[in-house]
C-alpha positions as a printed NumPy array, in Angstrom:
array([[109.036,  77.385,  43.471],
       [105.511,  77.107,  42.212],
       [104.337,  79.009,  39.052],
       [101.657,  79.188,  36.833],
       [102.759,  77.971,  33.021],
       [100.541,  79.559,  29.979],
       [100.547,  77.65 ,  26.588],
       [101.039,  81.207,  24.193],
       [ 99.834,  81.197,  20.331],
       [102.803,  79.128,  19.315],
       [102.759,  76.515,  21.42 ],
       [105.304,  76.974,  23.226],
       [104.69 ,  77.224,  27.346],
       [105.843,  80.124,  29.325],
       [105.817,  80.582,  33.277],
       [103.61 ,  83.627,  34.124],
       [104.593,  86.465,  36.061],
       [102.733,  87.323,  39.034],
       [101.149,  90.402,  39.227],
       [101.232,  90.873,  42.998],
       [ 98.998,  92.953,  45.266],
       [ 98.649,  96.551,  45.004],
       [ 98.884,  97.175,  49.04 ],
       [ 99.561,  95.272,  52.274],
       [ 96.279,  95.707,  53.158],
       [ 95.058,  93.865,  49.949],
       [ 96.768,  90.355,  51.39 ],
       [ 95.646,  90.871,  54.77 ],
       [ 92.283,  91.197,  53.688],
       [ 92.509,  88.273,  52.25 ],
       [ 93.593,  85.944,  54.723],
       [ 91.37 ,  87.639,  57.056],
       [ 88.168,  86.758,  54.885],
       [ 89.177,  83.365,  54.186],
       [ 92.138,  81.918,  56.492],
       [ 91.493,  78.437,  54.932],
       [ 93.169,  79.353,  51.846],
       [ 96.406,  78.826,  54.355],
       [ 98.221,  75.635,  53.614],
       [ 99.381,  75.291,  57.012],
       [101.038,  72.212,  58.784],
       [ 98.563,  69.697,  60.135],
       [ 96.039,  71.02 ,  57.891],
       [ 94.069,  73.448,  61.202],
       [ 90.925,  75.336,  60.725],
       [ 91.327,  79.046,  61.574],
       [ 88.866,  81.2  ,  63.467],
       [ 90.01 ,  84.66 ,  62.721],
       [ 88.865,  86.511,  65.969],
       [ 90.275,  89.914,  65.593],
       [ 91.802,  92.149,  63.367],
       [ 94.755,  94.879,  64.647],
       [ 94.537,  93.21 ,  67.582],
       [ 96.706,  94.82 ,  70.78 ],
       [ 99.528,  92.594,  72.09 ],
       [102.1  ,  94.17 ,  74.398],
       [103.461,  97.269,  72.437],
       [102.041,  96.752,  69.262],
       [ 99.019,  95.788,  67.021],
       [ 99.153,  92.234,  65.521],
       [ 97.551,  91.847,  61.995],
       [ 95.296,  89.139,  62.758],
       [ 94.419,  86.977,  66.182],
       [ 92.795,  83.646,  65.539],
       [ 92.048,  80.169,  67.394],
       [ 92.12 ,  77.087,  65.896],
       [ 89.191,  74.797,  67.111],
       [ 90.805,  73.366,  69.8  ],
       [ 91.442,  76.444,  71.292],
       [ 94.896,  77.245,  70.16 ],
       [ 95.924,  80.894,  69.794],
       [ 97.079,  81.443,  66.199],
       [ 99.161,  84.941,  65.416],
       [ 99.181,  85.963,  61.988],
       [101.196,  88.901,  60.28 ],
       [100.799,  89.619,  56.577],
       [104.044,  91.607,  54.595],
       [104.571,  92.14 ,  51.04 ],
       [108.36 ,  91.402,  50.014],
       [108.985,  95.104,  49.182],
       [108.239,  96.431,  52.913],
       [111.704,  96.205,  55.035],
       [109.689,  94.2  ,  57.543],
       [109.357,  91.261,  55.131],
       [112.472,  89.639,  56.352],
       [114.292,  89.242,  59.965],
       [111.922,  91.939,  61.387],
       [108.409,  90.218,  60.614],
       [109.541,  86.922,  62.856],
       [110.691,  89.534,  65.737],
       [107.193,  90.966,  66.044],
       [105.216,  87.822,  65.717],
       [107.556,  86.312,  68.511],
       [106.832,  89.937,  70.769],
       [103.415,  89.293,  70.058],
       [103.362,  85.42 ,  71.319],
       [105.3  ,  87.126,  74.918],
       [102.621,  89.008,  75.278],
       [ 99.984,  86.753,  75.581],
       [102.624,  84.217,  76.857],
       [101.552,  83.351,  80.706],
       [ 98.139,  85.106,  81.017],
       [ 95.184,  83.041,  82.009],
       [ 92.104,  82.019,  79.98 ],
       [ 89.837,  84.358,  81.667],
       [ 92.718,  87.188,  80.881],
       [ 92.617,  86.145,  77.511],
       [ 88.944,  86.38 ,  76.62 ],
       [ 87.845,  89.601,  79.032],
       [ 91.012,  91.778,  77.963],
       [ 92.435,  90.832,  75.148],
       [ 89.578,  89.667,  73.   ],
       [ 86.072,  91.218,  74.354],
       [ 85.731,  93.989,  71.825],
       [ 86.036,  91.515,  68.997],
       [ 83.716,  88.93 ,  70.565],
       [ 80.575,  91.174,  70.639],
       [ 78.907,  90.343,  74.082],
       [ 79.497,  86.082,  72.912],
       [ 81.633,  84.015,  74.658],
       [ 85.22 ,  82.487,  72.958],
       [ 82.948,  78.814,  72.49 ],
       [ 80.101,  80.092,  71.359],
       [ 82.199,  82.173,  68.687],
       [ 84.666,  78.845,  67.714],
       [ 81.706,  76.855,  67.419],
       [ 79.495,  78.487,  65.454],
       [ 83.012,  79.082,  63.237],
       [ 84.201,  75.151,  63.052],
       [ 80.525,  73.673,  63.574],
       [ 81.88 ,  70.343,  63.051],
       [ 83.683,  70.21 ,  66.423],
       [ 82.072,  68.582,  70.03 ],
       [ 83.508,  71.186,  72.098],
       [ 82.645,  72.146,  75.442],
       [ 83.428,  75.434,  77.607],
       [ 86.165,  73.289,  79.857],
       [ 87.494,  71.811,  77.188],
       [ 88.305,  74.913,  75.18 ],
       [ 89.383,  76.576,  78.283],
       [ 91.675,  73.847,  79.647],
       [ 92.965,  73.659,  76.161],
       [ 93.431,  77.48 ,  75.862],
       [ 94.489,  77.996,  79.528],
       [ 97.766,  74.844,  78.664],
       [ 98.54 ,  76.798,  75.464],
       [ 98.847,  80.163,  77.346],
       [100.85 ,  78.643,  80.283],
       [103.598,  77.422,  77.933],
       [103.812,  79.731,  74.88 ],
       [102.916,  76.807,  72.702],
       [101.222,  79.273,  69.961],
       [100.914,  79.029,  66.171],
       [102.717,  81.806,  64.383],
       [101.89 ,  82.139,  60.832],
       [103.671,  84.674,  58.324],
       [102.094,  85.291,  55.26 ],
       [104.199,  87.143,  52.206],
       [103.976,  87.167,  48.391],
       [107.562,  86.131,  48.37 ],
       [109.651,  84.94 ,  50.981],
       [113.446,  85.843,  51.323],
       [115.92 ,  83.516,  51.658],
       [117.209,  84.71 ,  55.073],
       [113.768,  84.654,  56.306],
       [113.421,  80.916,  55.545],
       [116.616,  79.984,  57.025],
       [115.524,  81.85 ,  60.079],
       [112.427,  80.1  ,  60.213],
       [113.819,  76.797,  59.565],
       [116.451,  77.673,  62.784],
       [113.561,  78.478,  65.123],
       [112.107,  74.963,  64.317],
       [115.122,  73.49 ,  64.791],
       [115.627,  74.81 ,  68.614],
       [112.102,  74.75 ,  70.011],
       [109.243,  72.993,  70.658],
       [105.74 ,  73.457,  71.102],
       [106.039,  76.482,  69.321],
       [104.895,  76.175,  65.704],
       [106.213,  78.632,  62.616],
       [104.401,  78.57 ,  59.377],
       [105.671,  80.403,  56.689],
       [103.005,  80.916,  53.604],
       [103.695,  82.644,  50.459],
       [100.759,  84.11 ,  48.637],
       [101.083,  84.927,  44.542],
       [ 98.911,  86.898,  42.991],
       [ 98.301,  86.277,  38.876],
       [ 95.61 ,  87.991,  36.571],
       [ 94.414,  85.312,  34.115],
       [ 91.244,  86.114,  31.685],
       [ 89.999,  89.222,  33.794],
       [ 90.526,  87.043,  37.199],
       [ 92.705,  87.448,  39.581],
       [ 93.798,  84.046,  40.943],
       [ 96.126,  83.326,  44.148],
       [ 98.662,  80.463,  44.594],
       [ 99.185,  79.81 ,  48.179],
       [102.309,  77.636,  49.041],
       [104.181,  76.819,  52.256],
       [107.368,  77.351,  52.225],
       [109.622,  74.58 ,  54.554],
       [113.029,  74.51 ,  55.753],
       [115.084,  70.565,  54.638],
       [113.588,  69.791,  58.243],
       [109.879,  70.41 ,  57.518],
       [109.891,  69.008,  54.049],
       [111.585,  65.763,  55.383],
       [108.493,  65.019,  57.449],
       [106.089,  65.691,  54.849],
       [107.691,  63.691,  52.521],
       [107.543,  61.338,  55.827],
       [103.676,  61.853,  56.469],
       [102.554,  61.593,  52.64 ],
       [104.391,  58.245,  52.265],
       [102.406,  57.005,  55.047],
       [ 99.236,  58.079,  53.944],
       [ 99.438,  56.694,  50.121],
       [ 96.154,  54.469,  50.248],
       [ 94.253,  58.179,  49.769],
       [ 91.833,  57.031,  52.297],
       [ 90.474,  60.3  ,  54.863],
       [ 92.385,  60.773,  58.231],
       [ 91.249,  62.043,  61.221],
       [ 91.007,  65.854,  61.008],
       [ 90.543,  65.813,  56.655],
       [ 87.952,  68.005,  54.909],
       [ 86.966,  66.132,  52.227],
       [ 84.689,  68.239,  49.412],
       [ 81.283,  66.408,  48.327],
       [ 79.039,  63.808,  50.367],
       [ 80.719,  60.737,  48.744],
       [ 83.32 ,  60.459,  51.433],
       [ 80.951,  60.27 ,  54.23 ],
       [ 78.501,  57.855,  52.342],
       [ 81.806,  55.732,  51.966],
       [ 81.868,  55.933,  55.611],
       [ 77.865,  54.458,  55.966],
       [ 79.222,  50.385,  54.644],
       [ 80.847,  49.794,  58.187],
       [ 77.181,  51.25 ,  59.672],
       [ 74.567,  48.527,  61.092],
       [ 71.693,  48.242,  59.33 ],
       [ 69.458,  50.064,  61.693],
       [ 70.833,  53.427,  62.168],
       [ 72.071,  53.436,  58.219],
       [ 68.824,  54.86 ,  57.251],
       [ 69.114,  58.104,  59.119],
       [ 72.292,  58.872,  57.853],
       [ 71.851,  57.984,  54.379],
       [ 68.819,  60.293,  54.594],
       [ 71.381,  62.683,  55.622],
       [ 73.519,  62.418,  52.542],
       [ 69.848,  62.615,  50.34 ],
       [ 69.653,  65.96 ,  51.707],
       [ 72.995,  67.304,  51.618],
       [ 73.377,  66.311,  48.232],
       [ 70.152,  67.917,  46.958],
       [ 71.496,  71.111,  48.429],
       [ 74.616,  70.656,  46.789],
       [ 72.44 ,  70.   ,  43.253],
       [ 70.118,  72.97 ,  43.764],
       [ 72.893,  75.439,  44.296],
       [ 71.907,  76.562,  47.762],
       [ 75.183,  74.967,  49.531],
       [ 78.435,  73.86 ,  49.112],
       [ 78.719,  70.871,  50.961],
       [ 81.962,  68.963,  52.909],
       [ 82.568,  65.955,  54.888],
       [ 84.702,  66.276,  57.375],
       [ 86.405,  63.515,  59.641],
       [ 86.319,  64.185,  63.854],
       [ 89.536,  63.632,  65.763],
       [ 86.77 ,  61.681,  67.856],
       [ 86.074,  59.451,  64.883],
       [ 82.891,  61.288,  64.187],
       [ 82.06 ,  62.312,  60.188],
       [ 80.029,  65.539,  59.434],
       [ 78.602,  66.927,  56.652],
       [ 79.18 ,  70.395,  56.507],
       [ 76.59 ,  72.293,  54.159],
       [ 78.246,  75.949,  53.989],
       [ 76.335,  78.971,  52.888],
       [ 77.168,  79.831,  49.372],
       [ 78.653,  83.182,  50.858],
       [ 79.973,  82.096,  53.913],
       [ 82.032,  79.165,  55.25 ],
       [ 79.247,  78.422,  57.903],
       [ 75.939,  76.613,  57.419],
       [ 72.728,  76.8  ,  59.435],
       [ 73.279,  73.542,  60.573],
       [ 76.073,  70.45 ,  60.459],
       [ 75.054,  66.836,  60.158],
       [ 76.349,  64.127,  62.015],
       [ 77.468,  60.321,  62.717],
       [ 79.032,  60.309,  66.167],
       [ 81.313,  57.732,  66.435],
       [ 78.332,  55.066,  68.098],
       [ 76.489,  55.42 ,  64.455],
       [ 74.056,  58.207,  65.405],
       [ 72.333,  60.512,  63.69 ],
       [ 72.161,  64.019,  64.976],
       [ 71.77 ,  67.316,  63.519],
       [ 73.463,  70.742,  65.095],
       [ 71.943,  73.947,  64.429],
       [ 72.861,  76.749,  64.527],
       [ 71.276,  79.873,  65.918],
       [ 73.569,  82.605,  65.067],
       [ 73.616,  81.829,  61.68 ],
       [ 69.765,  81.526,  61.207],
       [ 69.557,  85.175,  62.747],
       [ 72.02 ,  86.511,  60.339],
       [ 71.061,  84.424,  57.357],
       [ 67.105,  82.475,  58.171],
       [ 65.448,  84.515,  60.295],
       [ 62.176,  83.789,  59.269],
       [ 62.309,  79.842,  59.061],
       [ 63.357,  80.143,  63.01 ],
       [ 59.615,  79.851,  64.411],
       [ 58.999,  76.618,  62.449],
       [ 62.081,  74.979,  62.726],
       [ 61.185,  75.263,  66.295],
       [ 58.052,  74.254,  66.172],
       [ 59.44 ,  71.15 ,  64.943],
       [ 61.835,  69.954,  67.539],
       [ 60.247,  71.31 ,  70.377],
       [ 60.628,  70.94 ,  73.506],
       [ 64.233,  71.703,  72.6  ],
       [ 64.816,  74.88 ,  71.571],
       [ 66.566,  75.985,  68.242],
       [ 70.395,  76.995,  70.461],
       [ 73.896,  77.468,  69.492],
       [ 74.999,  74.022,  68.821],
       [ 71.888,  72.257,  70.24 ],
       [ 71.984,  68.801,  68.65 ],
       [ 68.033,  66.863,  67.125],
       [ 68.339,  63.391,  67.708],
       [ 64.946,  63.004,  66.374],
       [ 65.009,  64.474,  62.569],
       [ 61.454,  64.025,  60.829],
       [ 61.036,  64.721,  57.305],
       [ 58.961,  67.607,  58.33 ],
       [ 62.288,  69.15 ,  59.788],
       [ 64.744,  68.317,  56.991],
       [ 61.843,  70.134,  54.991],
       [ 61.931,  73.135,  57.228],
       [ 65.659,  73.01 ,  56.946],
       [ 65.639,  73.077,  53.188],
       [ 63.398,  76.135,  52.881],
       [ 65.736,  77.606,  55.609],
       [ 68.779,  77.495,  53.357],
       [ 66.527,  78.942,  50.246],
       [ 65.934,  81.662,  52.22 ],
       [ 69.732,  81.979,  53.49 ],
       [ 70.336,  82.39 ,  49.661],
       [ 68.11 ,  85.268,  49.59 ],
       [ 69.633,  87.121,  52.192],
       [ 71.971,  89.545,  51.191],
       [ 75.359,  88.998,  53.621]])
């Protein structure tokens, strides 16, 4: 079990006690703000969708996608509510019937409109994961398999999980498939006036096995395919390996992230495509979305996504002269600039000082 140790006056270290959350509600708004804090298996990016959503008879906590289009259900208890054991697994697996065998277009018009706000599923996962290529048939052919065969992600998410509910968990991994069970454990601690969480999954022999497996594989510490790597010096890493013509462009990218990164305006990540593309991913200070993502698709081009939504919301006013400076195209959800001038990256820059200024 993980804990937090605390070196007292005499020098002599003690495990802290956690001080848990005051309510349900507490954890779930957690998770719901930042799903990322989930150490889940394969390491997915979460698109929370909904919250309280309707599923058959009852309300599940939260509904989310991962990029891919993979339906995620995910139900929040604290270990003192009766729930918190057999129970919670027996409503996240009613939940997964109910959306088991509708279609796409079911799943998007009637079970997910009022949380989608007039946008489509895509536009809402991409402006969400930024850093992935998808496309509407894609998504939905992705979506549409999940659907047909109940191959969903069910994640539980408690302060402290009971034995009998990790057995249980471990036994429904051991008889199915394509179904995937993730069981997270949240602590809570108050340390100097801050309240820190430890989030930890918890794995039956069977999971742990395999991740002993998958580290041991892995030991050279170099990125795979689907990492989020903090900083720009992972994707510069990436620029050796890049001919000498189109290096340029993307080592002007990593100029530009970094100086964003420097100033304070945006906390910057690489990430690494299941394609074999690398991204830079300049987030909002606020917000785990930037105005735009950087790119070097998997030929060695340099592209740049923007994206609208989040200039509305964040950059309004730097809209008319971004545009103005990659006309004809127009500034669109996930439109990608092959052709980046200094004068845009400029434009771009003042965009994200203005983000900062925009209260969220």
């Amino acid at each position: 079990m993980t804990a937090i140790w605390q070196e007292g006056p005499d020098r002599e270290w003690t495990p802290l006690t956690p001080a848990g959350f005051p309510d349900e509600k507490t954890l779930h708004d957690l998770v719901a703000k930042d799903p990322q804090l989930l150490p889940l298996s394969g390491s997915p990016r979460l698109i929370v969708i909904g919250r309280e959503v309707l599923l058959g008879s009852g309300y599940a906590d939260l509904l989310a996608v991962e990029p891919d289009g993979r339906p995620v259900i995910i139900e929040t208890k604290l270990r003192n509510n009766a729930e918190s054991r057999r129970a919670v697994v027996a409503q996240a697996l009613a939940y997964a019937a109910a959306l088991h065998g509708i279609s796409a277009e079911q799943f998007e018009r009637e079970v997910l409109a009022r949380y989608l706000g007039g946008r489509s599923l895509l536009d809402v996962v991409r402006e969400s994961a930024q850093e992935e290529s998808l496309d509407a048939p894609e998504l939905r052919e992705t979506l549409g398999t999940t659907l047909r065969d109940g191959t969903f992600r069910l994640v539980l998410v408690l302060d402290q999980a009971p034995d009998d509910l990790v057995r249980l968990v471990g036994y429904l991994e051991a008889v199915t498939s394509g179904l995937s069970v993730d069981l997270v454990t949240v602590a809570a601690y108050k340390i100097g006036g801050h309240r820190v969480v430890v989030p930890q999954r918890v794995e039956p022999e069977r999971r742990q096995r395999q991740e002993s497996e998958s580290v041991e594989t892995n030991q050279s510490g170099r990125p795979r395919l689907g990492d989020l790597m903090p900083g720009v010096e992972s994707f510069r890493a990436q620029l050796a390996t890049v001919p000498n013509d189109r290096r340029p462009a993307l080592e002007r990218f990593a100029a530009w992230a970094q100086r964003l990164a420097d100033e304070g305006l945006a906390e910057v990540w690489t990430y690494f495509g299941k394609r074999g593309e690398t991204v830079l991913r300049p987030w909002l200070l606020r917000e785990r979305v930037g105005l735009v993502s950087l790119w070097r698709g998997t030929d060695d081009s340099a592209s740049i996504l923007v994206w609208r939504s989040v200039f509305e919301r964040r950059a309004a006013k730097s809209i008319e002269r971004v545009e103005s400076l990659i006309a004809p195209a127009s500034l669109g959800q996930g439109n990608s600039i092959y052709d980046v001038s200094d004068d845009l990256l400029a434009a771009l820059y003042e965009a994200y000082i203005e983000a900062n200024s925009t209260p969220v």
